[in-house]
PyMOL commands that place a pseudoatom at each C-alpha (Angstrom):
pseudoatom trace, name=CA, resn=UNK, resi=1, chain=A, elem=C, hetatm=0, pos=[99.104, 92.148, 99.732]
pseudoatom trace, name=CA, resn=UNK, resi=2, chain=A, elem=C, hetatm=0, pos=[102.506, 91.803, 100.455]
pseudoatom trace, name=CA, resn=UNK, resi=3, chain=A, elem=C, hetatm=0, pos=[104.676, 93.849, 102.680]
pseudoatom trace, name=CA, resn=UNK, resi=4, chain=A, elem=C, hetatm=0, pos=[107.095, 95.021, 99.313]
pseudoatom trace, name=CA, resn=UNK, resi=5, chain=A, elem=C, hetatm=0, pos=[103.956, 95.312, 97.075]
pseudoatom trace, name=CA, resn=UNK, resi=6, chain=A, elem=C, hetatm=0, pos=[102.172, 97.570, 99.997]
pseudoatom trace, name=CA, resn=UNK, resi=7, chain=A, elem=C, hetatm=0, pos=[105.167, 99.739, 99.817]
pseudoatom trace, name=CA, resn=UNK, resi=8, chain=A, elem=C, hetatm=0, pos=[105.621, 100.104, 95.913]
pseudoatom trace, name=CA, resn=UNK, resi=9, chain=A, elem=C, hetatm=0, pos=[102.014, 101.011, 95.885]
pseudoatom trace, name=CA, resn=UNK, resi=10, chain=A, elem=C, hetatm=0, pos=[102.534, 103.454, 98.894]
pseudoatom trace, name=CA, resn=UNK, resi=11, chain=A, elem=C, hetatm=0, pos=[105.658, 104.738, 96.727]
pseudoatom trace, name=CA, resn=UNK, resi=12, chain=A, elem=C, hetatm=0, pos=[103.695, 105.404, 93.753]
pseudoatom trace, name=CA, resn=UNK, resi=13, chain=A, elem=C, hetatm=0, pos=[100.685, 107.266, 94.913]
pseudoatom trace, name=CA, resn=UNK, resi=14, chain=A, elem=C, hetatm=0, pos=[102.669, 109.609, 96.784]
pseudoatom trace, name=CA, resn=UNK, resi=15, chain=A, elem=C, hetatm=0, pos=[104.668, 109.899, 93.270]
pseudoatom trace, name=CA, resn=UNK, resi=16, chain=A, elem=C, hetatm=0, pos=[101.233, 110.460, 91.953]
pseudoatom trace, name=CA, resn=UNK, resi=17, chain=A, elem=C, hetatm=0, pos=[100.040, 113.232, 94.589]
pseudoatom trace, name=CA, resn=UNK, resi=18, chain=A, elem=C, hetatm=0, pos=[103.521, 115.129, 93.876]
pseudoatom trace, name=CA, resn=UNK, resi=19, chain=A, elem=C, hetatm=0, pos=[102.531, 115.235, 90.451]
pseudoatom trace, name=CA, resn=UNK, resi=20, chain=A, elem=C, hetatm=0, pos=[99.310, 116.615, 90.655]
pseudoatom trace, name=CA, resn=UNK, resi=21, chain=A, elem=C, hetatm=0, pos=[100.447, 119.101, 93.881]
pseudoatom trace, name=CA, resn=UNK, resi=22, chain=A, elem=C, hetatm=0, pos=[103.158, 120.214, 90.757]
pseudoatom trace, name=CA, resn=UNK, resi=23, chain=A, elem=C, hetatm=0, pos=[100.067, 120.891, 88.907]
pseudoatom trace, name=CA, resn=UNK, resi=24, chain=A, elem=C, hetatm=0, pos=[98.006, 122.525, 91.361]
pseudoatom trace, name=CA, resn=UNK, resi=25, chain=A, elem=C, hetatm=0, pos=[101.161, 124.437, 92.437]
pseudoatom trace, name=CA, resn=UNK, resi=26, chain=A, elem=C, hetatm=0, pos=[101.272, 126.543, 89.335]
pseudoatom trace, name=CA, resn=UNK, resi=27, chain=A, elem=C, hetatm=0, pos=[97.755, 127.382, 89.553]
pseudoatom trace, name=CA, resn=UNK, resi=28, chain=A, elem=C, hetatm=0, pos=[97.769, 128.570, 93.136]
pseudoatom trace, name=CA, resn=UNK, resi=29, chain=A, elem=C, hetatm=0, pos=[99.954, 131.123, 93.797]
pseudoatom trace, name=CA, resn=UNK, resi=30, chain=A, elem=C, hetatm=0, pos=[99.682, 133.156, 97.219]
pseudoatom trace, name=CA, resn=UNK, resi=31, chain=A, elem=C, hetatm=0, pos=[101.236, 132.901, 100.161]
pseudoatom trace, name=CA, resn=UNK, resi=32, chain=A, elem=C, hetatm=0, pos=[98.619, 130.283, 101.631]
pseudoatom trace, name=CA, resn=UNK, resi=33, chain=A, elem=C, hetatm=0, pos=[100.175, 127.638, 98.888]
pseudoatom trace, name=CA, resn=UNK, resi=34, chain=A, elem=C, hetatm=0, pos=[103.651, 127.568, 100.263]
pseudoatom trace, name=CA, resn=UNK, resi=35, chain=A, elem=C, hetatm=0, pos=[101.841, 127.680, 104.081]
pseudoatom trace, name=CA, resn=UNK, resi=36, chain=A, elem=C, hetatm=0, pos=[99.710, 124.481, 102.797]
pseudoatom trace, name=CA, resn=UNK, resi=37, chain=A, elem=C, hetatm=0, pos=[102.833, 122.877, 101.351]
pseudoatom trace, name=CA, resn=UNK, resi=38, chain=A, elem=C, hetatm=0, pos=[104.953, 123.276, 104.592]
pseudoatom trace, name=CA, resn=UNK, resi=39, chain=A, elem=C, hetatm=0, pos=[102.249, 122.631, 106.883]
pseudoatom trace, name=CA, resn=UNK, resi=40, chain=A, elem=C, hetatm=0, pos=[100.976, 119.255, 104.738]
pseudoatom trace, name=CA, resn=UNK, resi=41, chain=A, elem=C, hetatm=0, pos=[102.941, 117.825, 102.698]
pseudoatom trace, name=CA, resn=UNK, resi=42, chain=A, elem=C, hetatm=0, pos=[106.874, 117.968, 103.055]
pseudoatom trace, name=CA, resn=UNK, resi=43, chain=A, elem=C, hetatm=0, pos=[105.356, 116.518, 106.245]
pseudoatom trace, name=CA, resn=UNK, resi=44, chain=A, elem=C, hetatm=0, pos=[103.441, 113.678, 104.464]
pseudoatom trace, name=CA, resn=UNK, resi=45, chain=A, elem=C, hetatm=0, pos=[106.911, 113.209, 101.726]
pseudoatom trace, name=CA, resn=UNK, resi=46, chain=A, elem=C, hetatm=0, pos=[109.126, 112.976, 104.653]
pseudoatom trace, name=CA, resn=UNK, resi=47, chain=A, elem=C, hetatm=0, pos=[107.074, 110.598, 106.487]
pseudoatom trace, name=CA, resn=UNK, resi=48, chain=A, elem=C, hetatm=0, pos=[106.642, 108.489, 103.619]
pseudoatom trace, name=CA, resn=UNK, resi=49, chain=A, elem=C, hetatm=0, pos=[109.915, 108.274, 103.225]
pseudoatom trace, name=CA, resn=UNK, resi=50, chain=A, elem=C, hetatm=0, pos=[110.487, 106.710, 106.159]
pseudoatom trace, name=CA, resn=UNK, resi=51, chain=A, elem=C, hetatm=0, pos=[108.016, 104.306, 105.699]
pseudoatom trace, name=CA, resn=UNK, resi=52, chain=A, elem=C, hetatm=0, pos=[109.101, 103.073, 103.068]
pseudoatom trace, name=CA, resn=UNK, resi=53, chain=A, elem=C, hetatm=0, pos=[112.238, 102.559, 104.371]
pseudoatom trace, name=CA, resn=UNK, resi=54, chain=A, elem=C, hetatm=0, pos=[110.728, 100.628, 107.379]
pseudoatom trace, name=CA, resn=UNK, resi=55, chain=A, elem=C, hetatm=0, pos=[108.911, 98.733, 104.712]
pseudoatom trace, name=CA, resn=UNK, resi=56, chain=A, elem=C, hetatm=0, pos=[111.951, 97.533, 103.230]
pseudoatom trace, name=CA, resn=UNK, resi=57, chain=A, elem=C, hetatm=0, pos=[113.508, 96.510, 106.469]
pseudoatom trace, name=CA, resn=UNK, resi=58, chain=A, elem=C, hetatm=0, pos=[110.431, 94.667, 107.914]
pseudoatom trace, name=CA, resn=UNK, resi=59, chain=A, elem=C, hetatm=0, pos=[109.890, 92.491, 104.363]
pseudoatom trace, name=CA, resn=UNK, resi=60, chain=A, elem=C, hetatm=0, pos=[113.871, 91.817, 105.106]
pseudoatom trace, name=CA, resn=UNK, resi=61, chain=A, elem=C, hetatm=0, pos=[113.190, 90.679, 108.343]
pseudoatom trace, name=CA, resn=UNK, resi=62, chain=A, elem=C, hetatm=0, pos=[109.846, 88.613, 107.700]
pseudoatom trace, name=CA, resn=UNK, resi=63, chain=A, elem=C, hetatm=0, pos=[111.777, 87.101, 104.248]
pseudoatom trace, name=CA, resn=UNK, resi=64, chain=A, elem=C, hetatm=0, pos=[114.642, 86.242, 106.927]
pseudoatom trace, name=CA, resn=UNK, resi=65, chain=A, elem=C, hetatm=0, pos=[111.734, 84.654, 109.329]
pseudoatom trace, name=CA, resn=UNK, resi=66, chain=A, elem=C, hetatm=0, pos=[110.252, 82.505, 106.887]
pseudoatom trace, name=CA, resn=UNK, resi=67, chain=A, elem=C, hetatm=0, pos=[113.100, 81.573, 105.303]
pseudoatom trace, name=CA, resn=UNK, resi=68, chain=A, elem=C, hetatm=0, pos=[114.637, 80.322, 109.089]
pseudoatom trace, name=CA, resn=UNK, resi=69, chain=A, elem=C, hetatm=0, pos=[111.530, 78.947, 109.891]
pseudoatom trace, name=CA, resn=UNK, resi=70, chain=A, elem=C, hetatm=0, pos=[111.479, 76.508, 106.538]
for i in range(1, 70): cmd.bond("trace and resi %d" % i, "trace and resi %d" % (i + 1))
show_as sticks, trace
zoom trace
């Protein structure tokens, strides 16, 4: 798989998870929710965020390698 495919597909499930934590956020509605949320996941959305930004730079960098190396 390559380096931009790996990152669409990392992209898209965590699209997917925000969905369903929308879902699940409705439902559950105490004080533990909003802990879980903090503590989890605008961990997980930030750092997948960055990824994907790293993503994007490396399959720059290893298009520019390849295409130098030709």
């Amino acid at each position: 798989m390559s380096i931009a495919a790996s990152r669409s597909r990392l992209i898209a499930l965590t699209r997917e998870l925000a969905q369903h934590w929308q879902t699940t956020r409705e439902a559950w509605t105490d004080a533990k929710r909003d802990e879980f949320e903090r503590t989890y996941l605008v961990n997980l959305f930030t750092a997948v965020d960055r990824a994907g930004n790293a993503l994007e730079q490396l399959d720059e960098v290893v298009t520019r390698v390849r295409r130098d190396c030709e």
